[in-house]
N, C-alpha and C positions, 0 to 999 in steps of 0.2 A: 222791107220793100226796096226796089231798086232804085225808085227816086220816091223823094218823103215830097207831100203835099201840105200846103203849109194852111194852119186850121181857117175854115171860113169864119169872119167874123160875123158873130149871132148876134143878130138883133130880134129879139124875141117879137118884138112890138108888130112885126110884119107878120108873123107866124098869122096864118088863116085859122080858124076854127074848127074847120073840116077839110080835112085831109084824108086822100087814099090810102089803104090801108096795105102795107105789103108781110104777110105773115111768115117766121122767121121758124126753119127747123134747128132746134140744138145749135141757139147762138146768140148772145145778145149784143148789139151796138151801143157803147156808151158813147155820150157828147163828147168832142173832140177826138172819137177813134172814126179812123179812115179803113175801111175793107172793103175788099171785092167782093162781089154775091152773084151766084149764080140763080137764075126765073127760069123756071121750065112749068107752073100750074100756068092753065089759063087767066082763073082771077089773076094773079099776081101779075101777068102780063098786062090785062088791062088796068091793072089799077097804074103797072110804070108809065102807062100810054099816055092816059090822063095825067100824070103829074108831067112827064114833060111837053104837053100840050101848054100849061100854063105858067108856074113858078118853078119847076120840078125838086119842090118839096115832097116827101112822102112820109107818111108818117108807119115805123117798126115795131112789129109786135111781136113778140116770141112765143110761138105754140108751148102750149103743156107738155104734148104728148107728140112729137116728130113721127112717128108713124100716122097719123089721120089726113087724111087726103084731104078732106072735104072740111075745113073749121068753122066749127059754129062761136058766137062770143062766147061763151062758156069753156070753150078751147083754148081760148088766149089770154095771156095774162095783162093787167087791167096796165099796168104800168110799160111804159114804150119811149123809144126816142124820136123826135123831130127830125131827119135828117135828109140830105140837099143829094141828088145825082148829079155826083160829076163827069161823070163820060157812061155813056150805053152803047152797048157792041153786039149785033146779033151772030151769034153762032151759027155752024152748019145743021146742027141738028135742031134747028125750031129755039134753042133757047138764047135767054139776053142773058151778056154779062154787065153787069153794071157798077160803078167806083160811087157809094156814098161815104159821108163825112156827117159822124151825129155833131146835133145843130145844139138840143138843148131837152130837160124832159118834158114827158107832158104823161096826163094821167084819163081814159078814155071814158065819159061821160056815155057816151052810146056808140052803138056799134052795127051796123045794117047793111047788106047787101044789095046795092042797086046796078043798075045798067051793067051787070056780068063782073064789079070788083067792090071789094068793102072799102064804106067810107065811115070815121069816126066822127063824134064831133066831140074836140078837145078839151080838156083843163091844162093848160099850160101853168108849166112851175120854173118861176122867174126867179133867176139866181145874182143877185147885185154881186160886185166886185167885193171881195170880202179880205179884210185883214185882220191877221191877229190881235187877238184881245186880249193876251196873257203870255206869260213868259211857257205854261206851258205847252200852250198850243202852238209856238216857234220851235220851243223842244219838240214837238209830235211834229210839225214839217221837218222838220231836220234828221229827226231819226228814221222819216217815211225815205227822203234824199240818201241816205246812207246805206239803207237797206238795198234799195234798186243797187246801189255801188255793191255790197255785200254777191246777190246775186248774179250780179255782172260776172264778179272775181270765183263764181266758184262755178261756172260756167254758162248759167241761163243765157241762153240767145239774144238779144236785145239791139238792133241798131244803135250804133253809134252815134247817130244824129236823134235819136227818138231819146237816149238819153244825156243826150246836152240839154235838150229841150227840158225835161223833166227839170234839171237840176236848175234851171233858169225860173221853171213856174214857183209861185212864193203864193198862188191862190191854192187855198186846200180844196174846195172844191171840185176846181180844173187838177188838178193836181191826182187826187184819189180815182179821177175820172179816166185820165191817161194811165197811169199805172194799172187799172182794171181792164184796161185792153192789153198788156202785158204777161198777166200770169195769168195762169192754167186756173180756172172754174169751173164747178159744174154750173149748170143752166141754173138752177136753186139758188146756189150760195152769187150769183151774178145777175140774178133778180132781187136778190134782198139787196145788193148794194146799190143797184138803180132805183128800190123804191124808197132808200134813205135822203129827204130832201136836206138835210144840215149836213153843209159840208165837212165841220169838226167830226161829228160823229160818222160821216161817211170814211175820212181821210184813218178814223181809228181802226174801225173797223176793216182799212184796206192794211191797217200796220199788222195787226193780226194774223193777215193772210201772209205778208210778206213775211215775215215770220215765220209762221207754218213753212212758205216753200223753203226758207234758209236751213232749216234743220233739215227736211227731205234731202234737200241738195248737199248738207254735209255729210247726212250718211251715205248717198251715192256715190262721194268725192272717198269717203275711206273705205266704200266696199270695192270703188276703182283703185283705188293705192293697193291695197293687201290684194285683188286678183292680180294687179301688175307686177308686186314683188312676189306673189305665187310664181305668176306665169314667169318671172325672170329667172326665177332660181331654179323652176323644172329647166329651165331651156338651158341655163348654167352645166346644170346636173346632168342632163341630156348631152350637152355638147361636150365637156368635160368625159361623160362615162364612152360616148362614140371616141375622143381621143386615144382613149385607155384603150378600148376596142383592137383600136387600129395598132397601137403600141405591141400589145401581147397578140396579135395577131403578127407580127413581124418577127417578134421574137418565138411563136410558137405556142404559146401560153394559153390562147381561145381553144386550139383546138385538144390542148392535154383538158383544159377544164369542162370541155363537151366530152370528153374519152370518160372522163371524172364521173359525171352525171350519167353516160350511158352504162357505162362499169357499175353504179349503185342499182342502174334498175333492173340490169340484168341480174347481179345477189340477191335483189330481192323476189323475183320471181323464182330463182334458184331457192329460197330460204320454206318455199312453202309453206307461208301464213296463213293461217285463218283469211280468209278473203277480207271480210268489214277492217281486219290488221294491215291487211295490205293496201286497200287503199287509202288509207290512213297515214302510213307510212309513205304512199309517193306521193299524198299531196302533200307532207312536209318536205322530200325531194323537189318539186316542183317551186316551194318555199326558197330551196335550199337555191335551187339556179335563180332567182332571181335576184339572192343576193352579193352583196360584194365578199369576192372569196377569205378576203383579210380579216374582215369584220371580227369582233367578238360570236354575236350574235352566229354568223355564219359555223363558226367553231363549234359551239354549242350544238348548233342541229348537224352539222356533220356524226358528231361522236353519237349522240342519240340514234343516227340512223344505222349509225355503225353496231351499236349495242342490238336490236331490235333484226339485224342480219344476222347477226352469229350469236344467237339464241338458238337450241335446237327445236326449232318450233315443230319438227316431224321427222329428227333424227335417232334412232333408238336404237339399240343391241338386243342380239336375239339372244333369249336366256337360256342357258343350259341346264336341263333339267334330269339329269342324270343321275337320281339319289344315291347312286356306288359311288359314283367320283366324286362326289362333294363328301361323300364321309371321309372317302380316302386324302381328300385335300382338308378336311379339317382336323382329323387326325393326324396329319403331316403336322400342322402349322400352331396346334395346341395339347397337351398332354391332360388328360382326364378331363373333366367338364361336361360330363355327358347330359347331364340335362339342360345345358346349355344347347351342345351340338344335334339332342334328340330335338329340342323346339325350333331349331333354324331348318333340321331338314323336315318337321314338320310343313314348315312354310313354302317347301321345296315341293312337298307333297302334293300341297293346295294346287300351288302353278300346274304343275306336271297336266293333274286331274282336270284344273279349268282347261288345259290345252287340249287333253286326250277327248274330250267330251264339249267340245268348241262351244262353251260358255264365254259370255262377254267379262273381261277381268276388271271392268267397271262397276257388276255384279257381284264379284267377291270384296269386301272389305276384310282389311285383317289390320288388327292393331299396330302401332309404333312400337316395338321393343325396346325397353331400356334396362343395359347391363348396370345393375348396382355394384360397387364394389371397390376394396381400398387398394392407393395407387399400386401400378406393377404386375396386376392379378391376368395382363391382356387383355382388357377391355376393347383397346383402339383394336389391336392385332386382332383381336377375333371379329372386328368388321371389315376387317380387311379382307379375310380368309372367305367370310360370306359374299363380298363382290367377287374375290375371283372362283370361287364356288358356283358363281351365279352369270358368273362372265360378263357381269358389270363395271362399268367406269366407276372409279372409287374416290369422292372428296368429304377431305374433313374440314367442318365449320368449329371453330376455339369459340365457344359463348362464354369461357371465362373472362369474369368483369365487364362485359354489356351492358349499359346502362341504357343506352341510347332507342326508343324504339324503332328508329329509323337504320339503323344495323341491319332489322331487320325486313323493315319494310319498302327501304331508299326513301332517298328523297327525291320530293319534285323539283322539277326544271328548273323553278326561278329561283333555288339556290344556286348560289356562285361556288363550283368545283360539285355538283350535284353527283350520284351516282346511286344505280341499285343496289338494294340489299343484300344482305348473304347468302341470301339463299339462289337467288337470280346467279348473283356471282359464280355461287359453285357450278349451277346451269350450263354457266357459258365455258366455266371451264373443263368440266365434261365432257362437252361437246354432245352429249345425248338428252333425250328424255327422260329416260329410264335408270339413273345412276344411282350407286349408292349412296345415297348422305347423310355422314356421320355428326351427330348435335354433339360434339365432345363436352364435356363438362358443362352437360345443361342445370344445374342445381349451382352454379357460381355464377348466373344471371342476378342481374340489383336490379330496382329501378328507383329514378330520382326524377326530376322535374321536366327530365325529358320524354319521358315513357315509360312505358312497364313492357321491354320485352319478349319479358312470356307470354302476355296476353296478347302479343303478334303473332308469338306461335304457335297460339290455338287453333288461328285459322289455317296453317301451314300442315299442323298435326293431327288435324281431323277428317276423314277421308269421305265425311260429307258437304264438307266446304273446299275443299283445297284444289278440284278442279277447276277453280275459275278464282284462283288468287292472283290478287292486281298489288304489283307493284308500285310504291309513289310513282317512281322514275320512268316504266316504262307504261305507264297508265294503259295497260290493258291488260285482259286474263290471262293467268299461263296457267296450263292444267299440270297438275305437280302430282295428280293420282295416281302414274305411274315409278315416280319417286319412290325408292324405298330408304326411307327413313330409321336411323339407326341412333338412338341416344345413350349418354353415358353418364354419370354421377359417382360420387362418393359416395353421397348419403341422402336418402330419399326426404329425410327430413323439410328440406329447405326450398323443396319443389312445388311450387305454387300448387293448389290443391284441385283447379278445373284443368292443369297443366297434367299433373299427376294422373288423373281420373283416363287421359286419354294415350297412357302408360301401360304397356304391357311389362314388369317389373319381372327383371331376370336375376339373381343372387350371383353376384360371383364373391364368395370368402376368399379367405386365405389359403394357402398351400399348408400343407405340413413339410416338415423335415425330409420325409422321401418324396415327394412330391419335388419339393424345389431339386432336391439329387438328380432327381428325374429329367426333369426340364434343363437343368444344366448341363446332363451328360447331353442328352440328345439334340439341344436347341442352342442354349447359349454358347457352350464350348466351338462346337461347329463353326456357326457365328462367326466369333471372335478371332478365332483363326483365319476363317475366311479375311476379314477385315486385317488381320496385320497379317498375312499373306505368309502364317505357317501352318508348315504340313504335318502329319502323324510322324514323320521322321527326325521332327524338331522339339515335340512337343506333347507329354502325355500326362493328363490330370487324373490320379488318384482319388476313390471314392472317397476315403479318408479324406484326404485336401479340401475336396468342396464340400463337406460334412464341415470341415475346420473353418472356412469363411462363412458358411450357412450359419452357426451356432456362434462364432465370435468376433464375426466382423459385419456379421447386419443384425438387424432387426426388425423387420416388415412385416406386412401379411403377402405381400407382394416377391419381386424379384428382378425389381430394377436397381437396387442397390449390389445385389448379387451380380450381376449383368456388367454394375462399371467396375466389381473388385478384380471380375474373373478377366475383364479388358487389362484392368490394371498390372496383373502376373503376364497380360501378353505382350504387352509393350515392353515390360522390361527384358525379356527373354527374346523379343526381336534389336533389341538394344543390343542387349549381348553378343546374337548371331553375329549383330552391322559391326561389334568391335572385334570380331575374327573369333570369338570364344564358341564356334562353331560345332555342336554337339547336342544331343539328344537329353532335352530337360525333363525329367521325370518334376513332378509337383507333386511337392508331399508338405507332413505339417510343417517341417523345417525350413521348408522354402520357402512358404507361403508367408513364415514370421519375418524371416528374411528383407525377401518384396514388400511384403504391406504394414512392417513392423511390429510390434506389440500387441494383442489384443484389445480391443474397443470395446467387447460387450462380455463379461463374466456376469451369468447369471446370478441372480440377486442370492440365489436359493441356495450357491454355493458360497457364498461371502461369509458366514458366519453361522450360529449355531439355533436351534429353536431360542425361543426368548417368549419371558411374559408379555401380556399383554399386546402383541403384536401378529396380525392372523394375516394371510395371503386370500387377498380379496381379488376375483375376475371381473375386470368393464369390458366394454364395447367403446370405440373410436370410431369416427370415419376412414380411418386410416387402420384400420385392424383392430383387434383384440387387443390386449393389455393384462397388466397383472399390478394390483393397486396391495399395499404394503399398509394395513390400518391399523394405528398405533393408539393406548389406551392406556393413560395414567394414572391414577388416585394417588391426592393430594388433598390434606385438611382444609377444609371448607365451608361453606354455609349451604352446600345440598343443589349446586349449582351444576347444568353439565353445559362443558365450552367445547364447539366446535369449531375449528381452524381448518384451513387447506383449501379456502375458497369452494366450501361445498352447496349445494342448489338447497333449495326449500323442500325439496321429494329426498332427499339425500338426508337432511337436516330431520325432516320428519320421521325417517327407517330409526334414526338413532336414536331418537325420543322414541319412538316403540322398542325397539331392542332393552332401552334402558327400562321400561314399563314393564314387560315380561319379566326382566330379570329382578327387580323389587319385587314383583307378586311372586317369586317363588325361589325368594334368599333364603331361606331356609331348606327347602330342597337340596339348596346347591352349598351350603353348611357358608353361607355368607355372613363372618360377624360382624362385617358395619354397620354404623348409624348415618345412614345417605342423608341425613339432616347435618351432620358434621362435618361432610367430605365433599369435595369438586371431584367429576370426571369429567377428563380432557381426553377428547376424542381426533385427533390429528390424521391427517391425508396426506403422505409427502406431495413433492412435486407442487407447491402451495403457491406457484403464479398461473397453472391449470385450471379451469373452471373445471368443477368436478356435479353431478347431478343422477339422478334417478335412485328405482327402490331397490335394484338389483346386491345393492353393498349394505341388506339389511340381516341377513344371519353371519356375514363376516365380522358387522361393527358387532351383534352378539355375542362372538365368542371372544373378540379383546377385550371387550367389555368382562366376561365372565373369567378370563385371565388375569385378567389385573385384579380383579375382585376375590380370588383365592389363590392368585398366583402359582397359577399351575402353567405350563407352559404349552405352548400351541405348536405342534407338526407345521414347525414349515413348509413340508412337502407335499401340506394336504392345502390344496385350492379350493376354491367356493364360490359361489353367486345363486341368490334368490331373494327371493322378500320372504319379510316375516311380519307376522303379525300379532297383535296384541297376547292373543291364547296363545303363541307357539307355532303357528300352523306356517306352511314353507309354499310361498306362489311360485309360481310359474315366470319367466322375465324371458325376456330376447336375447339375440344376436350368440347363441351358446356355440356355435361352430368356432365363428372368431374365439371365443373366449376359452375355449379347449385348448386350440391350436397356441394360443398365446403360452395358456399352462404350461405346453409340450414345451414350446420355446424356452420355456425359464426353467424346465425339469421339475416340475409338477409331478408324483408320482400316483396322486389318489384327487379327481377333480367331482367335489358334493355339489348335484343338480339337483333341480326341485324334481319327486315324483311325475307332475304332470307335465313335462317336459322329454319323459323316454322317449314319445316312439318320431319326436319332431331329430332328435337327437343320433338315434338308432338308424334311420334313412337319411341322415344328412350325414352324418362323419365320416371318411374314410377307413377302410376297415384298418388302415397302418395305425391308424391313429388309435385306434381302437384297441388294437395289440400293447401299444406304448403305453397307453394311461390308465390306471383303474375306475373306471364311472361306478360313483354310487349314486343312486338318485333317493333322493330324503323325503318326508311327507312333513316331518316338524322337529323345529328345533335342535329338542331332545337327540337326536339320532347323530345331528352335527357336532353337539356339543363331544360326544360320546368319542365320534371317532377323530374329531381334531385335537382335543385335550387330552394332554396325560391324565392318567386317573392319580388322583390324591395318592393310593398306595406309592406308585412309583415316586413321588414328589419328596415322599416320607422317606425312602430307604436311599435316596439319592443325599440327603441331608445327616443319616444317620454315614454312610459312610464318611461324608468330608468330618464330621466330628470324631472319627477315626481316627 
């Protein structure tokens, strides 16, 4: 208030007993609080009339319910204050303002409406001058004194003069009475304190409250602290980033960064997304402008937005479906393979037909292709030849040593240096929908604690899922059904088996001997010239010559080894030229020992002479064919047989049957040992090799049967089959390789199992076929026959040397 009225002294003893009665909406007057009050009922007017006709005492009552016009006693609450009008003022509109000051309580005994205002008749509650009776009711005035200071300090409103006053009063009663006109109550909790006549228990019940608003009022004071240091440091940040504004606005910089943001949304309407992709993408643009361009964060979604535009989301090449010209380009670019080249232009087929008869090519599913076969044989090359056969973008994906699953499927954002997977990648570098892509060496996929790879790309390899494969990194689908996917392996072996299953598996073997002549006169020679930049007038290769590195300076199934010898004679003869010995080089054997020195590879077959117990056994590699040398001692013993050469448990097993045949039918074969007395040692060269399978089960038979009557074995005769207990000769794999290997080492007569012709007869080339003698066996018996000398010959070879 503007001026403080200073309390009237109550003297209870005058209070009359009946008193007018002025009904109070939503307010209560304690003793010693001073307020204005606005009369506008009629009763309420007559009842001020009458009070200041006489003492102008009147006694306050507070309605229950501030909305009732009209209060009956049952409206008002029983408990009320005594209080004096100090000044009445009538207003323009009909009503009185009037200044009371409560005097003291009282408590309404009855309650009646006469002559147009209500009059009570009182119980007055006399409140004696009261002082502390205990130390702790000094402590409770004291802490009620500190509190009013507490809210002072944390902003509650409070005259300055209203609390000196407070801090002066030492009565609890007056005390809890004045602070009750101070804080905020409802009607309730400010009726129960008026009808508490003991002052102690009033003054606690006012610490309570004071209390209560101190904590309200601290949490207001730190939700103003933190909105004020919000608001300071937006306005900071605000004023700070308008400086910045104005900076690179001076220097030019706002409007490259507007050029910046309009240049991304124009690519990306250029990029032809899927619509739900595209808007997607400019609300992270819109992201992106509201950032600070330096930021981390900003870098981050720049590059994402960048990756997600140069995607070919609807860029593609039209196929060439030309069946003449792809044969003529596959035949340019690889020599024989025809049942390779007949299933690629199979597939040339399909397209052509879905085109000519405007089928949807979402409709045609056709398998993933993959070339098996060991290194050199053109695997990569001949996907190459089908992209540009097919007038496709061509990329190769290395899955050798992937461990990672995220290789293949990116990683999400929140890693730091994040990026998509492989297959994304080749995508963009494509630049099309439609490209080739080659899984090079999909069988040298591992996995470890980071993933399993291949089971990434199942979804990638399956033409029921792969329209809508989502990358971590750019979390949304890209349809890859247009993809033609191209795999490659050594060895099918080690190809996850649901991986596998969605494998259309192609064979590529080995070359023979004319085969690689072949490819070297027509491809590699060429080539190589090309590349050291000589011409037919410089330079002429001899079929003999490349026969001479084919046979003793590689050994492959392949003809990448061939490839760096035939590099190798060219670089030295562009040497030559560069030292002025400038002349037409003919390449013959002489040269070539010359150039590339000594011989590296002299077949085994020619190093020495038949020998007992020693037979030429044929395996299978990932890497080719092979020719395995199995050796076969007898040595006195306890009936034991030892196997050496790091050989497998299937491998281990053939021998222990070969050896079981040959006991049940030593006498047949005029064997006089006691295999109760003797060891046989059964040896593998090459013995840091893991060696395995049945296929080296009639080979370990016949050194076995050689050493056993020492007759000697045709070196020149090769072998591979299983054998079984009775004699009888299985069927085993991989016999192209292991033919061509023979040829390789001059093999002149190669023993297959019977059931094995006609896989044998349509797979081998007919050159190859001219060169070696195939016999094919049904048992044993038939092997033994034609690899072993016969006993006679053994005999007359002995009577001579005793000659």
């Amino acid at each position: 208030m503007a001026e403080m009225i200073q309390p009237h002294e109550q003297n209870e003893t005058r209070f009359p007993e009946e008193l007018p009665v002025l009904p109070l909406r939503d307010i209560v007057i304690f003793p010693m609080m001073i307020a204005p009050l606005f009369v506008g009922r009629e009763f309420s007017l007559n009842a001020i009339e009458e009070s200041l006709k006489e003492h102008k005492l009147i006694f306050l009552l507070t309605q229950k319910d501030k909305e009732t016009e009209e209060p009956t006693p049952e409206d008002l609450y029983e408990f009320g204050t005594v209080a004096v009008i100090l000044k009445a003022m009538k207003m323009g509109d009909g009503r009185v303002k009037i200044l009371v000051q409560g005097l003291g309580r009282a408590k309404v005994k009855k309650l009646e409406k006469e002559d147009g205002y209500y009059k009570a008749t009182l119980e007055h509650i006399v409140e004696e001058e009261y002082t502390p009776q205990s130390l702790e009711e000094e402590a409770l005035i004291k802490l009620v004194k500190d509190q009013i200071e507490r809210i002072v300090a944390l902003g509650k409103q409070i005259p300055p003069d209203m609390v000196a006053i407070l801090r002066s009063i030492e009565d609890p009663g007056r005390l809890a009475d004045l602070v009750a006109g101070q804080i905020e109550l409802s009607t309730e909790e400010a009726m129960e304190l008026l009808s508490i006549t003991n002052p102690i228990e009033r003054l606690r019940k006012i610490s309570e409250k004071l209390e209560h608003e101190i904590k309200v009022l601290e949490i207001q004071e730190l939700i103003r602290t933190k909105a004020r240091e919000s608001m300071e440091k937006e306005q900071k940040e605000y004023f700070l980033r308008q400086q910045l504004r104005a900076i690179r606005k001076e220097l030019g910089e706002e409007e490259e960064r507007t050029k910046e943001i309009e240049e991304y949304k124009e690519k990306i309407r250029k990029a032809k997304m899927p619509q739900e992709i595209e808007e997607a993408v400019l609300k992270e643009l819109s992201r992106l402008e509201k950032m600070h361009p330096e930021s981390a964060e900003a870098g981050v979604l720049r590059t994402y937005i960048e990756w997600m535009i140069e995607l070919p989301w609807s860029k593609r090449t039209r196929d060439k479906l030309d069946i003449e010209k792809a044969r003529q380009i596959l035949d340019e670019d690889h020599y024989d393979l025809e049942k390779v080249k007949n299933r690629i232009l199979e597939y040339l087929a399909v397209k052509a037909l879905i085109k000519k008869r405007k089928k949807k090519v979402k409709d045609a599913k056709q398998p993933t292709i993959c070339f098996v076969g060991p290194p050199g044989v053109g695997k990569t090359s001949l996907a190459r030849s089908i992209a540009r056969a097919l007038g496709r973008k061509f990329v190769r994906i290395s899955l050798g040593g992937v461990r990672d699953e995220a290789e293949i499927r990116g990683h999400r954002r929140t890693y730091v240096g994040a990026m998509p997977g492989k297959i994304i990648q080749a995508l963009k570098k494509a630049g099309t929908k439609n490209p080739v892509i080659l899984l090079d060496e999909i069988d040298k996929m591992a996995s470890d604690f980071r993933g399993d790879p291949a089971a990434a790309l199942l979804e990638v390899l399956d033409p029921e899922q792969n329209r809508e494969f989502v990358d971590n990194y750019i979390n949304h689908p890209f349809d890859l059904s247009e993809v033609l996917f191209i795999a490659t392996a050594n060895t099918p072996h080690t190809i996850p088996e649901p991986l596998y299953d969605r494998l259309e598996v192609l064979n590529l073997p080995g070359y023979t001997e004319y085969e690689k002549l072949q490819i070297a006169k027509r491809y590699i020679v060429p080539k190589q010239m090309k590349n050291h930049v000589l011409t037919e007038d410089d330079i002429e290769f001899t079929d003999s010559a490349l026969l001479h590195i084919i046979r003793h300076y590689t050994r492959e199934a392949g003809v990448r080894n061939l490839d760096r010898k035939i590099a190798a004679v060219c670089r030295k003869i562009a040497l030559w030229i560069s030292e002025g010995k400038e002349k037409k080089y003919k390449v013959t054997k002489k040269l070539i020992e010359k150039i590339l020195g000594a011989p590296k590879f002299v077949p085994e077959l020619e190093l020495g002479e038949d020998e007992v117990g020693v037979a030429t056994g044929l395996a299978w590699t990932p890497v080719g064919g092979d020719v395995l040398f199995i050796e076969v001692i007898v040595t006195k013993g306890s009936g034991r047989l030892i196997l050496t050469g790091r050989l497998g448990d299937i491998m281990k097993e053939s021998a222990q049957a070969a050896l079981g045949f040959i006991k049940a039918n030593a006498d047949k074969y005029n064997i006089k040992h006691d295999f109760s007395k003797i060891d046989i040692h059964v040896h593998v060269p090459a013995g840091a090799i893991p060696k395995d399978g049945p296929s080296a089960g009639i080979t370990i038979a016949t050194a076995m049967l050689s050493a056993l009557t020492e007759r000697k074995v045709r070196k020149e005769v090769a072998m591979t089959g299983e054998i079984t207990l009775g004699g009888k000769v299985l069927p085993v794999g991989g016999l192209k390789e292991k033919i061509l290997a023979a040829l390789r080492y001059g093999a002149k007569t190669v023993l297959l199992p019977e059931k094995n012709r006609a896989e044998v007869m349509e797979e081998l080339p007919e050159e190859a076929k001219k060169k070696v003698n195939l016999v094919f066996v049904d048992r044993v018996e038939k092997v033994f026959e034609l690899a072993l000398y016969p006993e006679e010959k053994k005999s007359r070879t002995r009577t001579k040397k005793k000659k």
